[in-house]
N, C-alpha and C positions, 0 to 999 in steps of 0.2 A: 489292356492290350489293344493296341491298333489296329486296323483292317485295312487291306489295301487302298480302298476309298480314302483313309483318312490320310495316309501318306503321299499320295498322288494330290491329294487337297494340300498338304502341305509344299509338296516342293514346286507343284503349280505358285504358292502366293511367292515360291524367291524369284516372279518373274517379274515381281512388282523391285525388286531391288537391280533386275538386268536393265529392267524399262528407267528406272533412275539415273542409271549409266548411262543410258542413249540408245541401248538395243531395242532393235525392233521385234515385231512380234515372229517373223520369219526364222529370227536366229536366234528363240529364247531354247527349243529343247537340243538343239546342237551346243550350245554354251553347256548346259547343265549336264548333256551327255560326255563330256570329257572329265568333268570333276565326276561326275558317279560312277564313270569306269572305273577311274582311279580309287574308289571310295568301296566298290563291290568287287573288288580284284581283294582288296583286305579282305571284306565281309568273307567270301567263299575260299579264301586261302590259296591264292589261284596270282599270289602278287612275284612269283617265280617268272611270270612271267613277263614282268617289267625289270630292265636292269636296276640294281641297285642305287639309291641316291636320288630314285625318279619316283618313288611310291606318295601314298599319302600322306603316309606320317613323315614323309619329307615337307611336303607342302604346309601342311597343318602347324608344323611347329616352327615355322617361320610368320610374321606379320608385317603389315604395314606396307613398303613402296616393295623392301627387298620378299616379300613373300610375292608380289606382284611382278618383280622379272624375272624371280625366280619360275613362277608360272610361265610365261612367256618362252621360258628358255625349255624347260619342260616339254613343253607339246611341242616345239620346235625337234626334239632330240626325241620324242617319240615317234613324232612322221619320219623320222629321217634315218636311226639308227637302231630300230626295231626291224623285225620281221614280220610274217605272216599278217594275221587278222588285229594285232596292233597296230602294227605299221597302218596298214589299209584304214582303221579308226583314225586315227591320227595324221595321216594323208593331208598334207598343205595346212593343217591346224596352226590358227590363231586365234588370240581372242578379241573381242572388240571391249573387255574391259580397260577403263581409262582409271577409274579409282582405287586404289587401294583397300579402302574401307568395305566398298562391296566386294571384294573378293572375298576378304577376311569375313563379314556374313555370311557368307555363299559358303564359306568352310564349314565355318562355323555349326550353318543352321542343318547342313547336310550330315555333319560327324551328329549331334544331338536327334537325329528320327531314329525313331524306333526300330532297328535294325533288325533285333529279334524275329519282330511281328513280318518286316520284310523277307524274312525269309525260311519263315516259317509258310506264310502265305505264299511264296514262289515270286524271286526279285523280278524275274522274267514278265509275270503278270504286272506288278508295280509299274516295268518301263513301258508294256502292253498301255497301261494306262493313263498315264502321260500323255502318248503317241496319241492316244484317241480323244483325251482333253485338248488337246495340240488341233486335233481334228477339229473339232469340233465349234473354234475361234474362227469366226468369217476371215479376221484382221490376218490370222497367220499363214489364207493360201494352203494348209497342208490338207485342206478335205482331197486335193485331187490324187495322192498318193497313199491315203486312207481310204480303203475299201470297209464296209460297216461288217464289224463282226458276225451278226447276227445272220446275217446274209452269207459271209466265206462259212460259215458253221455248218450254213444248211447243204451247201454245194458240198464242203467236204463229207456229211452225214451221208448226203445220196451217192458219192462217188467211190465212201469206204479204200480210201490207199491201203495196202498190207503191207506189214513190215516184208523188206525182200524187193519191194520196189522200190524202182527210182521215180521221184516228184519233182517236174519242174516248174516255173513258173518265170516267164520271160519276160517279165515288167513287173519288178518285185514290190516296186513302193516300200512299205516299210516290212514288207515280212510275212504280214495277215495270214498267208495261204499256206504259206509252207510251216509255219510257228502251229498252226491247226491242222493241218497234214501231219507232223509228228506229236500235237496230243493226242489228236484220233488213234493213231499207232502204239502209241503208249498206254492207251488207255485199255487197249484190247490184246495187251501184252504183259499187264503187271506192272509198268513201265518198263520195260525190256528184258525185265527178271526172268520173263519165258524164254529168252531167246538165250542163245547160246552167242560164248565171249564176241567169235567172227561177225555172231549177226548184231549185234550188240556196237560193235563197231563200224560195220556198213551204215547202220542206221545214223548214229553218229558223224561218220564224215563222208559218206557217198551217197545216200539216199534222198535228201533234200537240196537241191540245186538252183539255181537261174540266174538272172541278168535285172541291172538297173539302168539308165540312161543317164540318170539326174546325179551329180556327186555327191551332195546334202542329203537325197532319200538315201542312198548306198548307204552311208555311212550310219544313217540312223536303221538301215535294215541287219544289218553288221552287229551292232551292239546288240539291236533285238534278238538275234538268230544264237548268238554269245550265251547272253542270260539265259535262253532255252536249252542251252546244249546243244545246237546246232554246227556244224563247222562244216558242210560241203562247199562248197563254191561258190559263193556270190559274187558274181563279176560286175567290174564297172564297165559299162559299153552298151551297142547297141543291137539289140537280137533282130532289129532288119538289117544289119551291116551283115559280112562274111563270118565274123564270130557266133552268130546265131546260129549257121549249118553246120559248128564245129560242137555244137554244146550236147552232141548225141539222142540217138532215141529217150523218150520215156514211156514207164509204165502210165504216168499218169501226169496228164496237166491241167492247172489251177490257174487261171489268171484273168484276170482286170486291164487290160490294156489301155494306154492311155486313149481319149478321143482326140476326133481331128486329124489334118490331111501332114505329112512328110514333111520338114522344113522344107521353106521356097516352093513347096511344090511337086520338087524333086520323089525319084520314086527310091525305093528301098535297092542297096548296090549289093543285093542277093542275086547271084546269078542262077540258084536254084530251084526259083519261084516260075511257074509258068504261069501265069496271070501278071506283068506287073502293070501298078497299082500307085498313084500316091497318097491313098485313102489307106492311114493306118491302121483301122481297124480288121481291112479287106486283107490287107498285107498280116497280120497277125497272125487271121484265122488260117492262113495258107502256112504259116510256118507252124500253128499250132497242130495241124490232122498230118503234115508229113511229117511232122517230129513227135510223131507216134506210134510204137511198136504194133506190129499187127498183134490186135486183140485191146492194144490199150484205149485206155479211155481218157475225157477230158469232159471239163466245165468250164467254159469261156465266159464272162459277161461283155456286152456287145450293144451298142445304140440301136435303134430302129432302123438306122438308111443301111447297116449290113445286111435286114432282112427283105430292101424291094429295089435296093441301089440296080439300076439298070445294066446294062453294054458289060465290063467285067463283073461287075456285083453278081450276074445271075450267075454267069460262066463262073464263079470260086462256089457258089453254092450247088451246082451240080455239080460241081467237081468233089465238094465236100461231100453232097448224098451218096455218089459214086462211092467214093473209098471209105466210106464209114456209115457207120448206122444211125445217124442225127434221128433218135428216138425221141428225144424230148426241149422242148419249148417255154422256156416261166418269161409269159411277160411282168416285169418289176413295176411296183408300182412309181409313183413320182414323186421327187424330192428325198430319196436316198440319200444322192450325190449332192457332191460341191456346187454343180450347176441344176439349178432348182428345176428348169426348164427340159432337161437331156429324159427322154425316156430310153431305157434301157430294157433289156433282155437276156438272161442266163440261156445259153446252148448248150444242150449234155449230148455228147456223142463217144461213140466208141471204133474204133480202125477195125475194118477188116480184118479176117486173117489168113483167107485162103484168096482172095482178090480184091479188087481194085474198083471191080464196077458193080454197079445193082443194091450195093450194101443196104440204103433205105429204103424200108416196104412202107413203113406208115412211122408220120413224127404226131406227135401227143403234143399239145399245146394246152399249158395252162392260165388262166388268165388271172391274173395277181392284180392288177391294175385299174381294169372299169370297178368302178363305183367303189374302189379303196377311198381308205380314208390317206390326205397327203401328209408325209413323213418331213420330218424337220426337228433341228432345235428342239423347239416346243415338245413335240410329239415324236417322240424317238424312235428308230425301227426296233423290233422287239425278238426275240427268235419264234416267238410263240405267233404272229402272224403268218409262220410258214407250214404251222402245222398239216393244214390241210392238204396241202401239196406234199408235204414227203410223204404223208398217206397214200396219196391217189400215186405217188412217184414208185412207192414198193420198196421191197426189201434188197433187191436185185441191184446191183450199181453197173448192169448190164442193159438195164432201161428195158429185163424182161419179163418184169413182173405181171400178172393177168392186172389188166386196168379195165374199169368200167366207164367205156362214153357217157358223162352226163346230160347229153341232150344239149339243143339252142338256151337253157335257162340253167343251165351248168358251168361250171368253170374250168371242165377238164375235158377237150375234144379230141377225137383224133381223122388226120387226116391224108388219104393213102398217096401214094409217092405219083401215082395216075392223078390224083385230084391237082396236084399242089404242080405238078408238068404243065398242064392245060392254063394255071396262072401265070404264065413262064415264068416256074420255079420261083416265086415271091412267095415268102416265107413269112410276110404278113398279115397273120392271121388274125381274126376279131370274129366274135358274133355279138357278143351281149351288149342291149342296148345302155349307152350311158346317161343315167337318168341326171346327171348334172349339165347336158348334152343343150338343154333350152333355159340352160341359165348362162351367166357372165362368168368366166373364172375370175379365181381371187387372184388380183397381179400381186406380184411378190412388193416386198416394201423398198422404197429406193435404195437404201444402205446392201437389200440384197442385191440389188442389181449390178451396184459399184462394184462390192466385194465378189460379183463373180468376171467382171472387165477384169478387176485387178487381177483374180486369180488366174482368167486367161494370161495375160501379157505375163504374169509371173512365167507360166508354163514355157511361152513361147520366148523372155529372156535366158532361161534358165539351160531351154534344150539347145540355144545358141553358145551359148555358156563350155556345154558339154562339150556339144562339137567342138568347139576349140579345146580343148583339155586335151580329147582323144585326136586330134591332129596333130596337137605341138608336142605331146607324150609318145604316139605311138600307138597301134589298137591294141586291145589290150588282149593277151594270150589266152583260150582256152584251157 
């Protein structure tokens, strides 16, 4: 019997038959996401939902040039003459395969995995795993839409969603946060067996939410959200455009926003925003604390210049202490992310519910970061390096659990909303000395350097990309 690993190890090697074709490493798990739709629509009996004449065993039992336009014509007639979350899959789908022969592998080798063992293990996890193989290839650019599990595990751990709320997540990437938003919920549900038919249903298509920018991550956040059981709303579009102020309150928000300043420059065309900003991470945070229910909560991950950026940088971060209770601080250590270099930051805070101003008395800063060891590749992040900190973080997803200051030679401070004013409001905080501090850092190796230029200009093709999609289409509807 196979294990998730081993089928994800398998349909990882048909990228070696897409790369034969001519595809690149960019567009190996969207190729392979359109045949496994089609191939997991069988598996779960779920193929009602494709018209008839357009299934797999349509394709499967054809070979050669005509199984090849037969495909062609396929995804064509699925973008186009479908509905809902198919349609949306299938969205502008083509393939870039040119041979015959590798299609008919690719059928082939997809019909012969262990299907059983797939879904016995949860197909859901399978595609989880791909995506994060996907990640984890410098050549394919997708670390920047892959946020590390281990990490979205521990934010959702500390921030406990309950079933009954709404989760959103405004720069979705592939899914990460709201996919672990509804196991955590399932998990402390029976899988929803506690819950009664209505709520059983909310959780299902109204409780998990948000927005992508990128067409390519949507689509591969879509299938993801699919194989989960997910079906809320995942929009293509931009949560700093006017559609961001339509996407309603939540209980709780989860998100990764991308780095870096607003194309050209330009600031976000929210006219809801009182700070603006072409700094999108500054702009994020300001959509994230007002699009939250008094009392609700969030977990943001966030670069360093959010926490000292001057002129508005300070003015959104008093703004943010004001209306919410920013109790808690993890500086991340380094080499998480796509870009080796970016040091990051999780912000957990919670909205007000009787006002607006004073919310934070004191934020708790943890520090993950000095004298960590660096994450990569090689040395993977772990969930078990966060142990500590959901310790000292509490049981409380109110950030109001008793915590004990550990002292200048501790890793978990706290410090009062009076101390952190007199900084003007710079929220970067440090004590512990870095004892790598009088040595040389290790420079990363040239190939990472390349692959992270490349993975830049991918970002900044890509979100030009968008923009034109959502101008010559139309914004897209709430």
């Amino acid at each position: 019997m196979s294990t998730t690993q081993d089928i994800v190890k398998k349909l990882w090697s048909l990228c070696h038959v897409l790369r034969d074709d001519g595809i690149t490493y960019q567009d190996y798990v969207t190729e392979l996401t359109w045949l496994l739709f089609l191939k997991m629509m069988e598996e779960t009996d779920q193929e009602e939902r494709l018209p008839k004449g357009y299934r797999w065993r349509d394709l499967e039992s054809k070979d050669g040039v005509e199984q090849l336009n037969f495909y062609k014509g396929l995804l064509l007639h699925l973008g186009t003459e479908t509905k809902g979350r198919v349609q949306s899959i299938f969205a502008d789908a083509s393939t870039s395969l040119r041979q015959a022969r590798n299609l008919g592998k690719l059928v082939t080798d997809i019909d012969a995995l262990d299907w059983y063992s797939a879904r016995e293990e949860g197909l859901g996890d399978m595609y989880e795993g791909l995506l994060e193989r996907n990640a984890s290839e410098k050549k394919s650019g997708a670390g920047q839409y892959f946020t590390p599990r281990p990490l979205i595990d521990c934010m959702v751990a500390c921030v406990q969603p309950q079933a009954g709320e709404r989760v959103q997540d405004p720069a979705c990437g592939t899914g990460g946060f709201l996919i672990a938003a509804d196991r955590y919920v399932k998990e402390n549900t029976s899988g929803l067996f506690d819950l009664k038919v209505p709520q059983q249903n909310f959780q299902r298509r109204e409780a998990f939410y948000g927005v992508e920018l990128v067409p390519g991550a949507h689509r591969l956040c879509l299938m993801n959200a699919l194989l989960h059981g997910i079906e809320g709303d995942i929009l293509l579009g931009d949560s700093l455009a006017p559609l961001g102020a339509r996407l309603g309150d939540a209980d709780v928000i989860l998100t990764n926003p991308p780095f870096g300043t607003k194309r050209g420059g330009g600031r976000p065309t929210r006219d809801d925003f009182t700070f603006p900003t072409s700094n999108k991470q500054l702009a994020f945070l300001q959509h994230i604390y007002r699009g939250l229910k008094p009392g609700g909560r969030a977990a943001v991950v966030l670069p360093d210049n959010v926490l000292f950026e001057e002129g508005v940088g300070a003015k959104i971060r008093a703004d943010l202490m004001d209306k919410c209770d920013l109790h808690t601080i993890l500086r991340l250590p380094t080499g998480i992310f796509y870009a080796q270099g970016v040091k990051t930051n999780v912000l957990f805070f919670r909205r007000g519910e009787k006002k607006d101003k004073g919310n934070t008395k004191t934020v708790w800063v943890y520090d993950l970061r000095t004298n960590m060891e660096s994450f990569g590749k090689r040395n993977p992040l772990k969930r078990q390096y966060f142990a500590d900190f959901e310790v000292a973080f509490g049981d409380d997803p109110l950030g109001q659990s008793p915590r004990v200051d550990q002292g200048e030679e501790g890793r978990f401070r706290s410090f009062t909303r009076k101390v952190i004013a007199a900084r003007g409001d710079n929220l970067d905080l440090s004590w512990l000395r870095d004892d790598k501090a009088d040595h040389a850092e290790d420079l990363p190796e040239p190939e990472e350097i390349a692959a992270e230029i490349m993975a830049n200009l991918r970002v900044a093709m890509e979100e030009m990309e968008a923009l034109g999609e959502l101008l010559d289409g139309g914004e897209v509807p709430a």
